[in-house]
C-alpha positions in Angstrom: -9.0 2.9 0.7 -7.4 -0.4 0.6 -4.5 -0.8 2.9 -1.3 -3.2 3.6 -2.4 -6.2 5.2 1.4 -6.0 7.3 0.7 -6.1 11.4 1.0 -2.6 12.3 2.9 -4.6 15.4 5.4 -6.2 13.3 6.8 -3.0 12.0 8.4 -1.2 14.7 8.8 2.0 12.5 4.9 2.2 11.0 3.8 4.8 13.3 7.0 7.1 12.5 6.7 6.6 9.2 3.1 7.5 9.2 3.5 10.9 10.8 6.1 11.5 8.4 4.0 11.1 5.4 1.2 13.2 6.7 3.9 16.1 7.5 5.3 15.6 3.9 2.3 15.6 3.1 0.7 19.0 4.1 4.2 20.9 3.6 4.4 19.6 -0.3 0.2 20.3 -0.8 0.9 23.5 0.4 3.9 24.6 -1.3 2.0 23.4 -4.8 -1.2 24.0 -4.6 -3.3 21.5 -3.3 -6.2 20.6 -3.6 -5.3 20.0 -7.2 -8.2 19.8 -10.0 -8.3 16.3 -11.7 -6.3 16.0 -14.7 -8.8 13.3 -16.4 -12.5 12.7 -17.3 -12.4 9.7 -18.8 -14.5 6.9 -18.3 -13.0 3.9 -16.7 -12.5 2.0 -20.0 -10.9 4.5 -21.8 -8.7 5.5 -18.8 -7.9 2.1 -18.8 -6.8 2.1 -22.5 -4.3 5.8 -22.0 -2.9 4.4 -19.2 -1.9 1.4 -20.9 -0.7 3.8 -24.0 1.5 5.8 -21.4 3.5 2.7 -19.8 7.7 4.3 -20.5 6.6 6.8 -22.6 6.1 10.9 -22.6 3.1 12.1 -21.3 2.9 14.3 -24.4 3.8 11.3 -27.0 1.1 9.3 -24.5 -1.8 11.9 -25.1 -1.2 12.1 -29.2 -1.5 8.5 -29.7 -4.7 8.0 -27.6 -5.8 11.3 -29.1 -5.0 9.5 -32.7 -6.9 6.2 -31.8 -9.7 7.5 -30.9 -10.2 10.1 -34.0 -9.5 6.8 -36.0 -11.9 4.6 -34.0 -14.5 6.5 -32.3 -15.6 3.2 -30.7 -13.6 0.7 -28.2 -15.1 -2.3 -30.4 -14.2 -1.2 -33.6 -10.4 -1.2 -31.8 -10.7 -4.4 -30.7 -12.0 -5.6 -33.9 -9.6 -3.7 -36.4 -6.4 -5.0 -38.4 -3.4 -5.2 -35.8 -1.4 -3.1 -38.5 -3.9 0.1 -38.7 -3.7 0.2 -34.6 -0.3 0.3 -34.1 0.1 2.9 -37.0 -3.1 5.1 -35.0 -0.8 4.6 -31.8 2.7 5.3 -33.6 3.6 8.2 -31.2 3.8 5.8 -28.5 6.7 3.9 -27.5 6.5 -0.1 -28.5 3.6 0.1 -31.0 4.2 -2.9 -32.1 3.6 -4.2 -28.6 1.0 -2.4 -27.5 -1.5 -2.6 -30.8 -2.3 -6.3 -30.1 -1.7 -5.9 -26.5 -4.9 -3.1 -26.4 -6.9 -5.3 -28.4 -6.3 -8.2 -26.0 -7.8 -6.1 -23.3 -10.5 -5.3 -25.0 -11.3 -8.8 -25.9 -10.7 -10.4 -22.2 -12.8 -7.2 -20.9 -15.6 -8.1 -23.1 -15.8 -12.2 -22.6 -15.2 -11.2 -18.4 -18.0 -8.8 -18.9 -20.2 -11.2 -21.3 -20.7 -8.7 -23.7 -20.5 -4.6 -23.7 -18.3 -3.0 -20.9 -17.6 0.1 -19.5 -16.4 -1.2 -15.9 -18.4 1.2 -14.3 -19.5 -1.8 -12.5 -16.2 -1.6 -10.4 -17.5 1.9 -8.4 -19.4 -1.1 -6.2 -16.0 -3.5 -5.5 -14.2 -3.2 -2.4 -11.1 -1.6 -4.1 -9.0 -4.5 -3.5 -11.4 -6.3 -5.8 -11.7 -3.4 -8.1 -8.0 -3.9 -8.3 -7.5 -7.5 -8.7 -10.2 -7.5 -11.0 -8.3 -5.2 -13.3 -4.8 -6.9 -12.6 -5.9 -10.2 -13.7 -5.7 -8.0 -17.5 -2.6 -8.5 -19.7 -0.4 -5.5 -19.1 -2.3 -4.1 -15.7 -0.2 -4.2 -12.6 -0.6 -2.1 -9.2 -0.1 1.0 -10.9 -2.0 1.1 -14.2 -5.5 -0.7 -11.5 -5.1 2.1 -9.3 -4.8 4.9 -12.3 -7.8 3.6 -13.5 -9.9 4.0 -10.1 -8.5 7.6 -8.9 -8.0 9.4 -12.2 -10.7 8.2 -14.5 -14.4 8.8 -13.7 -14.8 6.8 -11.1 -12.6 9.0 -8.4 -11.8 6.1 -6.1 -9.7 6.4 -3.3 -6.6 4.1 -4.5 -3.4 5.4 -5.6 -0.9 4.7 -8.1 2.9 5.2 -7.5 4.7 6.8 -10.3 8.5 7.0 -10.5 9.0 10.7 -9.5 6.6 9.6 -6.0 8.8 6.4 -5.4 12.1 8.3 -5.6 10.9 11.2 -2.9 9.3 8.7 -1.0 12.1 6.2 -1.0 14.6 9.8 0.1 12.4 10.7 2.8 12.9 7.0 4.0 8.7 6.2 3.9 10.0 3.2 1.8 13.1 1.0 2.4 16.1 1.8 -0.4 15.5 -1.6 -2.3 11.8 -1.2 -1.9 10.6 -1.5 -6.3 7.9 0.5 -7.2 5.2 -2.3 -7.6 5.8 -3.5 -4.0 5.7 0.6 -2.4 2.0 1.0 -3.5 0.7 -1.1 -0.7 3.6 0.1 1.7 2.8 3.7 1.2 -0.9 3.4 0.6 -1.0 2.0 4.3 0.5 5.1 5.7 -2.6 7.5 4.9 -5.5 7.6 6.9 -8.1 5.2 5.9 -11.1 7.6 5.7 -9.3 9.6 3.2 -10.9 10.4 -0.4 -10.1 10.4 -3.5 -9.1 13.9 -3.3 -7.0 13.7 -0.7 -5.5 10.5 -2.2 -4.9 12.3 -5.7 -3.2 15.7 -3.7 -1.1 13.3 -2.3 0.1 11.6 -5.0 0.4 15.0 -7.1 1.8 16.5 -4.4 5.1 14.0 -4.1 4.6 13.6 -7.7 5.4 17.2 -8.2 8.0 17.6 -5.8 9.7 14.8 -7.8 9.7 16.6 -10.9 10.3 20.6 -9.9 12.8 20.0 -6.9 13.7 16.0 -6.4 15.3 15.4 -9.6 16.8 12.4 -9.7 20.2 13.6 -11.0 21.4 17.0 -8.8 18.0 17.3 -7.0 17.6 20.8 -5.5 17.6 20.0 -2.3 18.8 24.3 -0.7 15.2 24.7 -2.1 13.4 21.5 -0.4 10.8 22.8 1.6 10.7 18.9 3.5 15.0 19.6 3.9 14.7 19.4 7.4 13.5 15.8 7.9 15.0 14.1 4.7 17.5 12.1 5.6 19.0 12.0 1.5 18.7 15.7 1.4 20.4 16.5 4.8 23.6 14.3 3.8 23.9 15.9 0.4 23.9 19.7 1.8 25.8 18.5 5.3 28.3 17.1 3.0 
């Protein structure tokens, strides 16, 4: 698992911060379920192409318009190569069709001339992940999250892991990241605090398992924090109930 390339010396609260995560993270694996079973099969390629669908939009909405796309092009290449219009109309539950029609094909196209012909990145299971990453960042529309999607959840089952909104806001609570700290930049910053022998399930549980917590207990309007079973050493959580 790739990790930050920050001097472990030149952060004075690293170490803390460290045992902190792992503590979250057992408590928060433990309270839903962990080890969780992999929501995804699909190949790199095509997890490439839903997670590119699901940028600000429902998972739900997300699903019918890859769902949709695919029934109306059973092929990758006959998306790439299709009128603009008939995409976005196949990925119409989506939020910016308009956007993301050309943007897909795009991908498709720069995937292809990278790859010199037929792709399915599978090749990217032999990278170092920070090349696996890179490789897929240098894509229109790919940043930190959507590369490291595409590595743990898709076929692959590579040990990187993506930061979603519901993980940043726990983990920016519990004080693992700095309050100003975007979600782009916490990937690396909370990817370096898990051991570096850990696999992809154990990356995925953890990801889940703050994911989760985001969305049953750490809402981000009137989170339920007489319920949080990390209360004790959350410094947001102790000044809303000590209040």
């Amino acid at each position: 698992m790739a990790s930050s390339s920050l001097p472990l010396s030149a952060d004075p609260t690293y170490f803390a911060r460290q045992e902190l995560a792992l503590w979250v993270h057992e408590r928060l694996c433990a309270e839903y379920g962990a080890p969780f079973r992999f929501f995804s099969s699909k190949d790199p390629l095509s997890e490439l192409i839903s997670s590119l669908l699901s940028h600000r939009t429902r998972n739900q909405d997300s699903h019918r318009a890859y769902q949709q796309l695919r029934a109306r092009f059973p092929t990758w290449d006959e998306v790439r190569d299709a009128p603009t219009a008939e995409v976005e109309e196949a990925i119409s539950p989506c939020t910016w069709p308009e956007q993301k029609a050309p943007r897909l094909q795009q991908v498709l196209r720069e995937v292809g001339q990278r790859c010199g012909g037929p792709c399915n990145l599978e090749f990217l299971a032999a990278l170092p992940i920070p090349e696996a990453r890179a490789w897929l960042e240098q894509l229109p529309g790919v940043g930190r999250k959507t590369s490291a999607a595409v590595l743990l959840f898709s076929t692959l089952r590579l040990p990187a892991m993506p930061v979603d909104s519901h993980h940043h806001r726990v983990a920016q609570r519990l004080g693992l990241i700095g309050p100003k700290v975007g979600e782009a930049a916490a990937h690396a910053l909370l990817e370096a605090l898990l051991p570096l022998g850990w696999d992809a399930q154990q990356v995925y549980d953890h990801h889940e398992a703050l994911m989760f917590h985001g969305q049953k207990c750490c809402y981000f309007h009137t989170p339920a924090c007489g319920r949080c079973v990390v209360l004790s050493r959350c410094p947001f959580g102790q000044a809303r109930v000590n209040t």
